[in-house]
N, C-alpha and C positions, 0 to 999 in steps of 0.2 A: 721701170720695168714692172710687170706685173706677173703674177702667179696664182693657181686657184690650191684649193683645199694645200695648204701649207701647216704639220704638224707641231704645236709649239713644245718645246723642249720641256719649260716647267713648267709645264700643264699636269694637277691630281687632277683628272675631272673623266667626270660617266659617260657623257655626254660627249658626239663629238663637234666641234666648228669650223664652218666652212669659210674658208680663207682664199682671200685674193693676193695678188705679188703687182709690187711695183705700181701703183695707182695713186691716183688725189683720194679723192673724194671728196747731359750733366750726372761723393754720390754713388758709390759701386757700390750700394743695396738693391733690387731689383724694386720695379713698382709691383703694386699691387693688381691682379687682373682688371683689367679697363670693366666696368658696368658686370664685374659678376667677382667670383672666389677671388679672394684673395690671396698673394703669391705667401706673403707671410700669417694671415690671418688661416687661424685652426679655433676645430672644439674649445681649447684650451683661452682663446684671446680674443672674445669679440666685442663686440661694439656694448661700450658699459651706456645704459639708462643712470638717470637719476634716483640715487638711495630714498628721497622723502615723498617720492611717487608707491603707492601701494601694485606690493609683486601681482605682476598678474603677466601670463601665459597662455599664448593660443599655437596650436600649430595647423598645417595641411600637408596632405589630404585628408578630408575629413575621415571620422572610422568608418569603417566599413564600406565606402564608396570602392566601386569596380568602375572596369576600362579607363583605367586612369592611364596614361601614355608614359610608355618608357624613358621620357624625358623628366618625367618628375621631379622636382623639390620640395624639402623638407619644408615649406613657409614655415617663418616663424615670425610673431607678435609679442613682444615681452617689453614690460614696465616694470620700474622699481628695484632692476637685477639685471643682471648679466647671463647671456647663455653658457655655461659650462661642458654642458656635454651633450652630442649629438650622438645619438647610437641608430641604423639602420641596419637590418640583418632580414636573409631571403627566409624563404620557406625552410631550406636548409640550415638555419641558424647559422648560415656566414655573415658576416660585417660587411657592410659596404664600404668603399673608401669613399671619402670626400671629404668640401672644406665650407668653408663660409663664404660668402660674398661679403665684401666690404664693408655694403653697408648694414649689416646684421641681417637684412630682411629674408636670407632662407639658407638654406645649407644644399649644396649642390654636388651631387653625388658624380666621383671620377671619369664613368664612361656609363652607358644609357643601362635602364634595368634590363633586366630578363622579362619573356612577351609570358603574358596567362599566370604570371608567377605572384604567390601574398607575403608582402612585406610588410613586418612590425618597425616601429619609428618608434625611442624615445629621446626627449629632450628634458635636460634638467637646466633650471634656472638659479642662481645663486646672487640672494641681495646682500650688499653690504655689511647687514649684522649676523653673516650666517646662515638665512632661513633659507629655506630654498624650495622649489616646487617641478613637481614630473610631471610631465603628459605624457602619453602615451597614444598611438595610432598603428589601426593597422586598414592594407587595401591593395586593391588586387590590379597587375596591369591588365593592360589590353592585349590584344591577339597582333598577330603582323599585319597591319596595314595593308589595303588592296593597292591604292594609290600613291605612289610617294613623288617627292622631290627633288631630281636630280641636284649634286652636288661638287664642286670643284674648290681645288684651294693650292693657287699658284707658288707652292712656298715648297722644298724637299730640308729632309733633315740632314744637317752635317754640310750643308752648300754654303756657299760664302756668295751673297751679291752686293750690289752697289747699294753704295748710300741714298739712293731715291726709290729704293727697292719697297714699292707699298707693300701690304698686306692685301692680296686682292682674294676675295672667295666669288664662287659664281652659282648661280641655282636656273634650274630647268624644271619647268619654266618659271618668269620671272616673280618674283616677290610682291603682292601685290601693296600699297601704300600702307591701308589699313593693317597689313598682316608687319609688316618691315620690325617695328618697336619690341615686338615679343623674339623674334629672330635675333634681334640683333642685341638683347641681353643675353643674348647664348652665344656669340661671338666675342671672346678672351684672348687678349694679348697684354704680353707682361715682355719688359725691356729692362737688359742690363748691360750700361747703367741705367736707371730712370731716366726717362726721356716720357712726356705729355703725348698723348695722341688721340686722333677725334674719328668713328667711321665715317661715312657719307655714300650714298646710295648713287648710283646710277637711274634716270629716268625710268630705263624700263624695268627696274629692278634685278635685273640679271645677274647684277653684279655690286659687291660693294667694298669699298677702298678703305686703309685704315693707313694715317699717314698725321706726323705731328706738324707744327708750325714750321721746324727747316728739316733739311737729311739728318737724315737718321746721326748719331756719331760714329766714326770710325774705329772697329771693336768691339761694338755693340750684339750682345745678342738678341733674337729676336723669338719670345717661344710664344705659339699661338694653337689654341683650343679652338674646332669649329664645332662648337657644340650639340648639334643640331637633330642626331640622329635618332628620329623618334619624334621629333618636336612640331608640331602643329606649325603649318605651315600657310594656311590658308586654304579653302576650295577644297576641304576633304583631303587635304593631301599632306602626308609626312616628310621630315627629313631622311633618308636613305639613310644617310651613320653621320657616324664624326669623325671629324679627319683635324690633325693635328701636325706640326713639324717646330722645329729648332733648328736657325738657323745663324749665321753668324754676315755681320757687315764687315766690308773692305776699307782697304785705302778711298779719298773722296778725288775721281776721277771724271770732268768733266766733259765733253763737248760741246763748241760753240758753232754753229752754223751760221753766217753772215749773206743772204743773198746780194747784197749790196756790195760788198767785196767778194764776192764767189771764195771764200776763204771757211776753211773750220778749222778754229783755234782748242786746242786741246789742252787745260790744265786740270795737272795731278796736286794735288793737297796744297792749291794756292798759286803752282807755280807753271807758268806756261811753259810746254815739255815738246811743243810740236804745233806747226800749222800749215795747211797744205791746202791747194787749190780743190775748189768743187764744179762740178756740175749739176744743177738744181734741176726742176720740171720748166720744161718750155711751155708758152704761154697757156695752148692747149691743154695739157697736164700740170699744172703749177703744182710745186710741192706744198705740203703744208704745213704752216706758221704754228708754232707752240713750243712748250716742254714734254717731252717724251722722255718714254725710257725704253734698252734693248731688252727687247720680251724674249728672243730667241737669237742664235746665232747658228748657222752651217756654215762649216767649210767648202761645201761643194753644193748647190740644188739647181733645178731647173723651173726655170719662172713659164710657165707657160698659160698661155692668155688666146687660146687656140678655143676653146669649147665656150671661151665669154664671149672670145668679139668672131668668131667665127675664123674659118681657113685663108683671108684677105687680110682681113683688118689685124686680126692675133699673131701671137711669133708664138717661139719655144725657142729659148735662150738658157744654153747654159752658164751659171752664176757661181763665180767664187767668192770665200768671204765675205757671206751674206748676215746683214743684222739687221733683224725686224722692229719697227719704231711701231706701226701702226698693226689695227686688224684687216684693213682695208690694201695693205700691201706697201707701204712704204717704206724702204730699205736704205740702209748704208752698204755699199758692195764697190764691190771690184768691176767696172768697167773702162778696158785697156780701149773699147772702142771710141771711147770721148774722151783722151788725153786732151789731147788738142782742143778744144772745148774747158776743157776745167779751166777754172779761175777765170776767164772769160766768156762763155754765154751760156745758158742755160741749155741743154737739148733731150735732159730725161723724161721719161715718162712718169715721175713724181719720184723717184727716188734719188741721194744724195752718191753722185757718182764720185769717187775717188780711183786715184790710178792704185794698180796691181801692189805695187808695194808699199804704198799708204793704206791700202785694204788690211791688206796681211799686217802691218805695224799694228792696225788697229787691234783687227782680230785677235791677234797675242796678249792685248793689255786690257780688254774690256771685260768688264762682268754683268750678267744679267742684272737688272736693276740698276745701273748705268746712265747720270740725268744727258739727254740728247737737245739742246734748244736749236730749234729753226728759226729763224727772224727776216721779213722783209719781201715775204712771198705773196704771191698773189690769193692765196688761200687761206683760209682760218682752221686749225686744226678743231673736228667737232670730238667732244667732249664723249667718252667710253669706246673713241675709235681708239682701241689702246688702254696701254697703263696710263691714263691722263690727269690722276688727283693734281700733280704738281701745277698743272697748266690754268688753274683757277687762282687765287687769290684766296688768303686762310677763310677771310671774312664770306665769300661764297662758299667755299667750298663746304666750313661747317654746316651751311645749311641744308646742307643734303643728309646729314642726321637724323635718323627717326626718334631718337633721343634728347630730352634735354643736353646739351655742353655746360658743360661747367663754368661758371662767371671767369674762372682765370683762365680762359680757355676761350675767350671772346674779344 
């Protein structure tokens, strides 16, 4: 079945996208923020240098520099000592909050500065024998942005999704290659328990995934910083804001789609709980082959494909227990029309037909983020049709990184 402009449920985003229906086409300490602050790393504990190296201390932004961008960082340079204390404070002589990045290189202030406003910085540095050394900065930001960066971040606070559940953000329009690396040190995600994870970019930049070598664990939190707002973007143009959430992972709830047996086998934490006949896309429409996950769920929509293919060719079909795999419209749903068909031939229009009460069975146990596999279809599932990190192999997938990975991490 197919459908146009369909509203995805956990969608934050500015912007909005035009959707089609039914179509082809480990340890309980947290880690430390991925590539920026770290989750336990403060003023008080940062990255020690070598004592028999001579102290020496540089910071940024330089003094007195203006239009500096509300995304700013304290940079900091230091040999022979440890940084101790960061202090930022506005015009108003308030404190800024924030914390270090990981790897000592700057101190990154909690949420974006304030536009036109002069900030004083000091940092003190403390070596081994006691000695210690201050710098001191001060600099002005910039005005509001004419141009900025639309931004999205598929994640709400206090929700619980599946365990294949990415981290996906989105930008409008897209991130351009050379701009990707400075972006995406302002994207922070921290997991508890500690769990490893890599970003990876989509082609056209739109969008970018953050996802470890398997699901996520079961219980896991997941808290994520889009840090961006303010932040040089590329082409004259800013991030809009930052957008942040906390979220928690489920039980580990599978689907398995078989087009070779017209079967989808359902297993919950290991253990096969259900399997039921399908009906797949007919040749014309073949569904398509990969790992997916449910981006959205309605109890009730209507797939209409009237204004694509025109008043002949289009229907308008109403759809129960409806769960979106793709952007391009490929569902798992309720159609009572193709009982008879399931488990034996294929006759959809690319989506995974089950009967009325295998729909609803479903619908009651799934969660967004939910891993979905196709297999044996005449199709290849294409890669950002969707949440599709999973659908790549680690070894490609990291390379979609504007970032070095980490050697354990390869």
């Amino acid at each position: 079945m197919r459908r146009t402009l369909v509203a995805v449920m956990a969608m934050v985003v500015i912007t909005p996208v035009a959707l089609a229906g039914c179509g082809k086409d480990k340890s309980g300490q947290p880690s430390s923020w991925v590539g920026s602050p770290s989750a336990s790393a403060s003023a008080d504990s940062p990255r020690t240098e070598s004592a028999t190296v001579p102290l020496s201390l540089a910071i940024t932004p330089a003094a007195g520099k203006t239009s500096v961008p509300v995304s700013a960082e304290i940079g900091l340079k230091v040999a022979g000592a440890k940084v101790t204390t960061v202090t930022l404070k506005d015009a108003a002589g308030t404190a800024v909050a924030g914390s270090l990045r990981e790897d000592g290189s700057a101190w990154v202030p909690s949420k974006p500065l304030k536009t036109k406003q002069k900030y004083a910085a000091s940092v003190v540095a403390t070596a081994a024998d006691g000695q210690t050394k201050t710098v001191a900065t001060t600099f002005t930001t910039m005005g509001a942005p004419g141009r900025k960066t639309g931004t999205g971040l598929y994640l709400f606070d206090d929700r619980t999704y599946g365990v294949a559940m990415p981290v996906v953000v989105e930008f409008s329009p897209g991130i351009k290659k050379a701009d990707r690396a400075a972006v995406q040190r302002r994207l922070f995600v921290t997991t508890t328990p500690a769990q490893p994870g890599v970003w990876s970019w989509t082609d056209s930049g739109t969008q970018a995934f953050y996802r470890g070598p398997e699901f996520w664990q079961s219980g896991t939190t997941l808290k994520v910083r889009m840090a961006v707002g303010g932040l040089p973007t590329g082409s004259g143009r800013y991030g809009d804001r930052d957008r942040s959430a906390t979220a928690k992972i489920g039980r580990r709830f599978e689907m398995e789609v078989d087009n070779a047996t017209k079967k989808m086998t359902v297993v919950q934490d290991g253990t096969t709980v259900k399997t039921m006949p399908v009906s797949l896309g007919k040749k014309s429409t073949p569904s398509s082959s990969g790992v997916m996950v449910v981006m959205e769920k309605k109890a009730e929509t209507v797939f209409d494909t009237t204004a694509e293919l025109g008043p002949v060719d289009g229907y308008r079909t109403e759809i129960e227990f409806a769960q979106r795999l793709t952007w391009s419209g490929q569902y798992i749903h309720s159609a009572p029309w193709s009982v008879g068909s399931q488990g034996r031939r294929n006759v959809s229009h690319g989506c995974v037909n089950v009967a009325p009460n295998n729909a609803r069975w479903l619908f009651d146990r799934t969660l967004i983020g939910d891993p979905v596999t196709v297999k044996g279809t005449g199709d290849k599932l294409a890669y950002g049709n969707g949440w599709t990190p999973w659908d790549k192999t680690w070894a490609e997938y990291i390379k979609g990184s504007a970032l070095p990975v980490p050697a354990s991490l390869k």
